[in-house]
C-alpha positions as a printed Julia matrix, in Angstrom:
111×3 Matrix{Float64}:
 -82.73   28.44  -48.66
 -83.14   25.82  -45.88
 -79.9    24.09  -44.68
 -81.4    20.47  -45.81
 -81.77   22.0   -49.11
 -78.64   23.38  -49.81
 -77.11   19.75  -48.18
 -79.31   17.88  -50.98
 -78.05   20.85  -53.67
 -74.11   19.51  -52.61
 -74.43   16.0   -52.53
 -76.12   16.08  -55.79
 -73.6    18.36  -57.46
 -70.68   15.93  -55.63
 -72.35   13.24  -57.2
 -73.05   14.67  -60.78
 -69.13   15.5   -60.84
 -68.55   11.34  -59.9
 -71.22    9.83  -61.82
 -71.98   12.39  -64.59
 -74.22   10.36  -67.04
 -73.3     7.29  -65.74
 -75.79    5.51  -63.5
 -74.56    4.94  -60.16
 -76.27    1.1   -59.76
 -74.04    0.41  -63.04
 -70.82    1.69  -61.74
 -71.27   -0.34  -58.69
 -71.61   -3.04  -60.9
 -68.46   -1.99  -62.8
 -67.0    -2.2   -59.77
 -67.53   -5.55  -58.35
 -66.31   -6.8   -61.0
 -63.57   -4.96  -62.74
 -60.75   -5.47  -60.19
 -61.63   -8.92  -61.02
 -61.26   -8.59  -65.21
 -57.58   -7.03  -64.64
 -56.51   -9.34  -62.85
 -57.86  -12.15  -65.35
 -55.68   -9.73  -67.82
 -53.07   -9.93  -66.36
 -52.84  -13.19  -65.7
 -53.94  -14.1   -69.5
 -50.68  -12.14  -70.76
 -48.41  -14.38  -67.99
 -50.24  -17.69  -69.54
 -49.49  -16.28  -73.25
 -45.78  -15.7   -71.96
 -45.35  -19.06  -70.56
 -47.2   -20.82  -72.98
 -46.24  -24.38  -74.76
 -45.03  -24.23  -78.24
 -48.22  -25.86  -79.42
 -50.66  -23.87  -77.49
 -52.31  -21.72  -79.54
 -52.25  -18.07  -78.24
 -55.7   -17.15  -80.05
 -57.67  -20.21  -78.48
 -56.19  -18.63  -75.55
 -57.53  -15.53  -76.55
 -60.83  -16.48  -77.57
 -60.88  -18.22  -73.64
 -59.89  -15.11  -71.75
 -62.65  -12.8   -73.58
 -65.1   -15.69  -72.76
 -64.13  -15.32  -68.93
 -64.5   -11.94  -69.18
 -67.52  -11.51  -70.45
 -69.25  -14.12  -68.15
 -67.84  -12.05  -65.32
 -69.11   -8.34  -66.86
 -72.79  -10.76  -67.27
 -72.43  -11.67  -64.04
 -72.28   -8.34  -62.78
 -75.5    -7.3   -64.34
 -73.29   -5.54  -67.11
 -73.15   -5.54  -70.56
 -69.64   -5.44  -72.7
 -71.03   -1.85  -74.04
 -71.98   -0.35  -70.45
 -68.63   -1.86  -69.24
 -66.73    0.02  -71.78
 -68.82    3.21  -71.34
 -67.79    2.92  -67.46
 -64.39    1.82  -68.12
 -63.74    4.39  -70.71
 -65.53    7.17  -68.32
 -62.9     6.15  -65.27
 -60.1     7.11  -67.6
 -60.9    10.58  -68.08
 -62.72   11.61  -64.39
 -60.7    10.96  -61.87
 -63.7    11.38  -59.27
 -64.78    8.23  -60.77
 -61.77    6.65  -60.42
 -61.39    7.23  -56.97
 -64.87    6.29  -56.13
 -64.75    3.47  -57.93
 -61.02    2.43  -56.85
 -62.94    2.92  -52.83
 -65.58    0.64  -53.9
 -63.15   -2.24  -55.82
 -60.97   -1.88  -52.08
 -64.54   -2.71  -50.18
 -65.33   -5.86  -52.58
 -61.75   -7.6   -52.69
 -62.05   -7.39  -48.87
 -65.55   -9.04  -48.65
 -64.42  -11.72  -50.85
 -60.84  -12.2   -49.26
């Protein structure tokens, strides 16, 4: 088998074990964005901690899953395909560190 071959064979196989049934264009989409959606989480649950008396925390709610869906839209994503990548990350830690690489590329073009 030709060296080129067997090169194509390996980076295919690499990228099977990443990717799997995911579509690569989709989890680079999942990952301009998600860094983003945690830390819209995160600050969400500091807002609902600090909140007034009369705010009410499911308006708040309601808000927050607004935000994050415009962003997921943004993206090019659906909620679904988000949670199919997000759910995917969890259990393949190739994924996770490729997409973790790709989240560390974005925050620096946009800082």
């Amino acid at each position: 088998m030709p060296e080129q071959q067997m090169e194509q064979q390996e980076q295919e196989a690499e990228e099977d074990a990443i990717f799997g049934e995911l579509d690569r264009e989709e989890v680079d989409a999942f990952a301009s964005v998600h860094y983003r959606v945690v830390e819209l989480e995160r600050d969400f649950v500091q807002r609902l901690r600090n909140r007034d008396e009369g705010q009410d925390a499911g308006e708040m709610q309601r808000e927050m899953t607004r935000e994050r869906l415009e962003m997921i839209r943004e993206a090019g994503l659906d909620s679904e395909s988000y949670q199919r990548v997000r759910s995917a990350m969890a259990r393949n830690e190739a994924l996770r560190d490729y997409i973790e690489e790709q989240e560390l590329e974005h925050r620096a073009d946009n800082d």
